[in-house]
C-alpha positions as CSV (number, residue, x, y, z in Angstrom):
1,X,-3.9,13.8,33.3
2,X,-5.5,12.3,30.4
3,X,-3.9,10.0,27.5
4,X,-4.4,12.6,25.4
5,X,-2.6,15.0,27.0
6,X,0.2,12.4,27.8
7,X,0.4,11.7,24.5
8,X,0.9,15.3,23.3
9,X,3.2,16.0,26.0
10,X,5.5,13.0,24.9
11,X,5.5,12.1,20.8
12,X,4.2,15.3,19.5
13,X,6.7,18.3,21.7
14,X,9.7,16.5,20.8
15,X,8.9,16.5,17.3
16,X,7.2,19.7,17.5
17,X,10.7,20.9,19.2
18,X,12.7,19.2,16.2
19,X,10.7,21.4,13.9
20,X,10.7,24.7,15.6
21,X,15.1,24.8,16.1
22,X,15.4,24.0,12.3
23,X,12.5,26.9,11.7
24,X,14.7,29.0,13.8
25,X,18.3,28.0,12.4
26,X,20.5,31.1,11.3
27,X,20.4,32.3,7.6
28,X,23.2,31.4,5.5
29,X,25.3,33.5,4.4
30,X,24.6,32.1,1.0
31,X,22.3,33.1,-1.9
32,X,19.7,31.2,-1.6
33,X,17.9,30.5,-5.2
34,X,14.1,31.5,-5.4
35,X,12.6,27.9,-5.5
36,X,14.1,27.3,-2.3
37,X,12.7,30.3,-0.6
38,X,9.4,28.8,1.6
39,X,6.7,30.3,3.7
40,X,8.0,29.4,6.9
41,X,4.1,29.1,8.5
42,X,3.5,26.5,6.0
43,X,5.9,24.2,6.8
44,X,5.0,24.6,10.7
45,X,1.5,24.1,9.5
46,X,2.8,21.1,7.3
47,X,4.8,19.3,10.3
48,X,1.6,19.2,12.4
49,X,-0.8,17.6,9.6
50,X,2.7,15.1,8.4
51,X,2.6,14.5,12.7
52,X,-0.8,13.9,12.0
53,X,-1.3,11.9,9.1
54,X,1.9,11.0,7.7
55,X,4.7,9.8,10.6
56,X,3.7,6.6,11.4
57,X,4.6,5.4,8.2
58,X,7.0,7.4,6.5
59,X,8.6,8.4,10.3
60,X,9.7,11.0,11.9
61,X,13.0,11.3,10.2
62,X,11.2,10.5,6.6
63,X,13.1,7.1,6.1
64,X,10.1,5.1,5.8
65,X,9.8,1.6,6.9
66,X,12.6,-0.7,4.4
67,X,10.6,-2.4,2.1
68,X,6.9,-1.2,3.4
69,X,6.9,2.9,3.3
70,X,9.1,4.1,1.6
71,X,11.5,7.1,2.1
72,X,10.8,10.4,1.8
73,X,14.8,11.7,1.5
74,X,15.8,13.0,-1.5
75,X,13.7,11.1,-3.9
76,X,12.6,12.3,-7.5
77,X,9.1,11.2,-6.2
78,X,9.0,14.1,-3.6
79,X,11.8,16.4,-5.1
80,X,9.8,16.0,-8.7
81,X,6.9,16.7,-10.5
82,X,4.3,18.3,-8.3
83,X,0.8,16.9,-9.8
84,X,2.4,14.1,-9.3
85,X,2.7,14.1,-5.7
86,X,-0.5,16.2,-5.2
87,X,-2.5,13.0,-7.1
88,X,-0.7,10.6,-4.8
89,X,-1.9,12.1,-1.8
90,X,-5.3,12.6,-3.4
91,X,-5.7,9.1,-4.3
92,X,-3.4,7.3,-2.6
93,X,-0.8,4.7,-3.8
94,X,-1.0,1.1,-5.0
95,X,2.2,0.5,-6.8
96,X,5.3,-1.2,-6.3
97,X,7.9,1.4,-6.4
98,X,11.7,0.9,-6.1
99,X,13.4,3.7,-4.7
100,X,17.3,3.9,-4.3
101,X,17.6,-0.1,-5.5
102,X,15.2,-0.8,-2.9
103,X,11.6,-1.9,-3.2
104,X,8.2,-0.6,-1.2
105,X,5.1,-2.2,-1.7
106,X,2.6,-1.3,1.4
107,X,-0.5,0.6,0.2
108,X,-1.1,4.5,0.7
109,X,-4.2,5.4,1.9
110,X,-5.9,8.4,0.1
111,X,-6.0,11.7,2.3
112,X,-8.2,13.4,-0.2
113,X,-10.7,14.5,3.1
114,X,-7.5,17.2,4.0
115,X,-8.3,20.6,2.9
116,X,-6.2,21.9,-0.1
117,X,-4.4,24.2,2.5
118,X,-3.4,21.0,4.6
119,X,-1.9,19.2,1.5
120,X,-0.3,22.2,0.1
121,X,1.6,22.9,3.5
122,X,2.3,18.8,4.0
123,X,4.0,18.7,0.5
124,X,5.9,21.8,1.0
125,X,7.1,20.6,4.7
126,X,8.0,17.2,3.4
127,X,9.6,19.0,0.3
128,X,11.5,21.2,2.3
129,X,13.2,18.8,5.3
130,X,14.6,15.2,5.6
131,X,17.4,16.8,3.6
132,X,14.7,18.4,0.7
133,X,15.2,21.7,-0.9
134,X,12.4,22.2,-3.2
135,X,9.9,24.8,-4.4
136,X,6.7,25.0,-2.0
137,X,3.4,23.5,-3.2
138,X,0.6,26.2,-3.3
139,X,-3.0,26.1,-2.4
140,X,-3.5,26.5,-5.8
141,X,-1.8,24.1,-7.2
142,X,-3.5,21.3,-4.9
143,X,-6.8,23.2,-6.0
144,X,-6.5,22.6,-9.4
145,X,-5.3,19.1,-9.3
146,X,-8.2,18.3,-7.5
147,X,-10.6,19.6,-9.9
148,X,-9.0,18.0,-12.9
149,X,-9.3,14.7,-10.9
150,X,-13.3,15.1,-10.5
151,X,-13.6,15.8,-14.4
């Protein structure tokens, strides 16, 4: 068996598992407001290119690394202004940012080669778990904020 396949077989099915039982969780009986209402193929989509791309900083369970990567739970930075968070994947992230009185200074990479699909369903996954109830991120959206960046 290759290390490939041994690899797939132990990091990415567990994780892949993880995603697919809270895919298939019951409906509440609750009403659930529009914004939190989410194409369910896009965050699937969205855990394999976070599994991808994302994880080995931010983690499986979104907490970051404590004062490298930071968190990805519950924080105005995801939860907030879309353009935003489309530019930071775009062009990645220099800045020292404190988040919950604690302070993350490693440097994000851009991930501007993804397609707009792949960074639309990424947001809207990472938007959407960790404890994240938030609108989805269209294809459109990403689209535009990429074409204002090249003007």
């Amino acid at each position: 068996m290759s290390i490939k396949k041994i690899f797939l077989i132990l990091f990415l099915a567990p994780i892949s598992l993880c995603a697919v039982a809270q895919i298939k969780k019951k409906p509440s009986h609750k009403p659930v407001a529009a914004a939190a209402i989410v194409d369910k193929a896009s965050v699937a989509n969205g855990l394999i290119v976070f599994t991808q791309n994302c994880v080995s900083c931010h983690q499986a369970d979104g907490g970051g690394v404590p004062h490298m990567n930071p968190p990805l739970i519950k924080t105005p930075w995801v939860l907030g202004d879309q353009t935003r968070l489309i530019n930071i994947v775009l062009n990645g992230f220099k800045e020292d940012v404190e988040i919950n009185g604690d302070r993350y200074s490693n440097v994000m990479p851009a991930f501007n080669y993804l397609k707009d699909q792949e960074i639309a369903d990424v947001l809207t996954y990472v938007r959407n778990n960790f404890g994240n109830k938030a609108s989805a991120v269209t294809v459109k959206k990403v689209t535009a904020t990429r074409a204002a960046k090249s003007k």
